[in-house]
N, C-alpha and C positions, 0 to 999 in steps of 0.2 A: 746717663750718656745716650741712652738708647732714645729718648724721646726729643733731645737735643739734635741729632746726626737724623732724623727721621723729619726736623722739623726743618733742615737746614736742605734735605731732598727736596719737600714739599717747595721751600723756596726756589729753588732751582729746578722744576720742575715747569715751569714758564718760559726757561731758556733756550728755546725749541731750536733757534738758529746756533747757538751752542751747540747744542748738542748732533745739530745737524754737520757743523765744522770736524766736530769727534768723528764722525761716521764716515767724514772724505777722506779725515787720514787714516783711518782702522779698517774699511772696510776691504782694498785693495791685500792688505796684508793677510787676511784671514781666508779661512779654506770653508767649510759645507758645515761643517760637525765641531759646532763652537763652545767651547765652558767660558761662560763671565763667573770672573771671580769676584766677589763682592756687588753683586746686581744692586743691592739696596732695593729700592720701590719699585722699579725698574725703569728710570729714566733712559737710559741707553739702550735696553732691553728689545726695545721697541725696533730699532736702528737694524737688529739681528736676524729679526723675522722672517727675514727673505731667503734664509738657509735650511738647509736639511735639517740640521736639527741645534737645537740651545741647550745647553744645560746651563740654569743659574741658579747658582749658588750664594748664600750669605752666613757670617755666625751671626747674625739676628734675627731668630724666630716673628717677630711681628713685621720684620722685612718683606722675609718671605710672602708669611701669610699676606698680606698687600699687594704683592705681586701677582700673586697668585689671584686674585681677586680683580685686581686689573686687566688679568688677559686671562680671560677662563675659559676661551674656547680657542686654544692652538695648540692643533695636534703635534706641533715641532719641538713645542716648548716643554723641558720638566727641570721643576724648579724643588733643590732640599734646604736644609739648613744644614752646614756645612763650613767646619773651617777649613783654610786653607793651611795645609801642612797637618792638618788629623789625620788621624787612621785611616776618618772615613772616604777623605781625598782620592785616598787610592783606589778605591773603589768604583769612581766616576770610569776608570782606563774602560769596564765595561761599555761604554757608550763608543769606545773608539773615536774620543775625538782630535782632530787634525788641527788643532791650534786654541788658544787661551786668550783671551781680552782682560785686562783687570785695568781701572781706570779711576784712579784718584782714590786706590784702596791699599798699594803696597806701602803707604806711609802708615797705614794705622796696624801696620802689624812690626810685632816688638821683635822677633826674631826674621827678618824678611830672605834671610838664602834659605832657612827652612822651606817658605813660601815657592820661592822660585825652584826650587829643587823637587818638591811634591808638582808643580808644574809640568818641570819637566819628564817626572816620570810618567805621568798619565795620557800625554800627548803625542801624535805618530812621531819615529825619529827625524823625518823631515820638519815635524810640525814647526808652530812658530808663536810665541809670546811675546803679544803687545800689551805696552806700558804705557800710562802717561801718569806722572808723579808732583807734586811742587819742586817747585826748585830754588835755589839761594839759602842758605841757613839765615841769611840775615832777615828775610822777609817773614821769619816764624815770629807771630803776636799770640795775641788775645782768640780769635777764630780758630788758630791752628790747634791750639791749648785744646778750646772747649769742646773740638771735633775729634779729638784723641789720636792728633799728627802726634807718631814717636821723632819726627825728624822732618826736615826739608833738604832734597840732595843735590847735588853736584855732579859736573860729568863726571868726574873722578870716583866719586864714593859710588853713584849707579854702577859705571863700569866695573869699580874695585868687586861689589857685591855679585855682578853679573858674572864674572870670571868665575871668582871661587864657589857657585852653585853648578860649574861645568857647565853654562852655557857662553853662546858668544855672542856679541852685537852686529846686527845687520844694518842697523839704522838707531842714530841718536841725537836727535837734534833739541834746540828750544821752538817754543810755539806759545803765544798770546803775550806779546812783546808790550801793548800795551795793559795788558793787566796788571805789567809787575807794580808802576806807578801806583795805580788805583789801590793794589795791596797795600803796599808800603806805608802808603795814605794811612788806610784804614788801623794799619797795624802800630805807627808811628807818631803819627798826629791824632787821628782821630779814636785810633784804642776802643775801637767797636767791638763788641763779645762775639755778635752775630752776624752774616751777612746780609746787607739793605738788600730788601728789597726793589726797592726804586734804583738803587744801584744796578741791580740785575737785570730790570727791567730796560734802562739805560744802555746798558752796555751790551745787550742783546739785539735790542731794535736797532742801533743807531751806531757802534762801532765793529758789533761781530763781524756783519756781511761784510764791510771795505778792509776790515785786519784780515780775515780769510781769506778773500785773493788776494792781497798783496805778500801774504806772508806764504801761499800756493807758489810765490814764484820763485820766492828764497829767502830760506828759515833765519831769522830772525839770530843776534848774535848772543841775544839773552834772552828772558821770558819769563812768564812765571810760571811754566810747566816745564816737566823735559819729556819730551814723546820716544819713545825707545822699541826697537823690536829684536827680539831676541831668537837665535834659533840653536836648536841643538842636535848637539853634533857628536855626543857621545851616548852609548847605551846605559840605560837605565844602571845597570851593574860597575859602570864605569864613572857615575858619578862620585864626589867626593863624600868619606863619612860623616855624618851629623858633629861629629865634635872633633870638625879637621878647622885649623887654624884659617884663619882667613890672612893673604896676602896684604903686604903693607902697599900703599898707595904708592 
């Protein structure tokens, strides 16, 4: 799987107006003293630089090291191996940081309010956790399978998960209204394992830039992401225990 999810960054690592669109929505939300969860190669990583400081973090060791390899000289930057919701999660609260980015990573984790609750332990109490997830169950194929998606979510199941980790929603909308098509394509007709790249290519040069601002003026009624920002608002002590029932939808 690891050579699969590494090979699927590398393609999307071209996406530069992509990933430029991720930055206008994430950047305003985030504070000085950032943790990415799930950096991978560091596509997005780059986006962060402009902060006091990054921590990024991945559970795959040849992630890391990549990354690490790719920006070898910024003093801002420290990168471990690291799951989210380990032990060693907790650990990061040393760094004091004031908000969490995790971005196209909450779906590949199999217990994810563990995730968002290590979150929010480690982050100031104002802090604030942005998200951006797939979204639609229906849109789960072949891609999702092979990139080890546990799920694709809904506003409802986001939110449902969001509550019972003791945090709350600031912001929840859809974003890249024309991707969902192109998914569905892929997922329904066409039953691609892997993401085209000439796809990517395509829909980077030629539809990112005009879906970006128009979808800047007002969020889109579907999509094939949900962009979310979460903040909290309860002390660490006060969140819920690990094997507390999660509320019904």
């Amino acid at each position: 799987m690891t050579s699969y999810t590494i090979a699927d960054q590398e393609r999307m690592a071209r996406a530069r107006n992509y990933f430029a669109w991720q930055a206008r929505l994430v950047a305003p939300e985030l504070g000085q003293r950032v943790i990415e969860v799930g950096c991978g190669i560091g596509n997005f990583t780059a986006t962060l630089l402009d902060r006091e400081a990054v921590i990024a973090v991945d559970a795959d060791a040849e992630c890391v090291a990549r990354l690490k390899a790719r920006y070898p000289a910024q003093p801002n930057l420290q990168s471990f191996v690291c799951d989210a919701g380990g032990s060693e999660f907790a650990a990061l609260a040393r760094f004091r940081p004031d908000s969490c980015v995790c971005l196209n990573v909450l779906e590949h984790i199999e217990d994810d309010r563990a995730a968002l609750e290590a979150m929010a332990r480690v982050i100031a109490p104002d802090g604030a956790i942005v998200l951006l997830v797939p979204a639609f169950a229906a849109l789960y194929g072949p891609i999702d399978r092979n990139l080890g998606h546990c799920r694709r979510y809904s506003r409802a199941s986001l939110a449902r998960v969001v509550r019972s980790s003791g945090l709350q929603v600031h912001k929840l909308h859809y974003v890249n209204a024309a991707g969902m098509l192109a998914w569905w394509l892929n997922a329904r007709v066409f039953k691609l394992q892997v993401q085209s790249k000439w796809q990517i290519g395509v829909f980077d040069r030629w539809i990112t830039p005009l879906l970006s601002r128009l979808e800047a003026c007002a969020p889109p009624p579907f999509g094939l992401s949900l962009f979310a920002v979460l903040e909290r608002r309860r002390a660490p002590s006060q969140l819920p225990p690990a094997n507390a029932t999660i509320p019904p939808e």
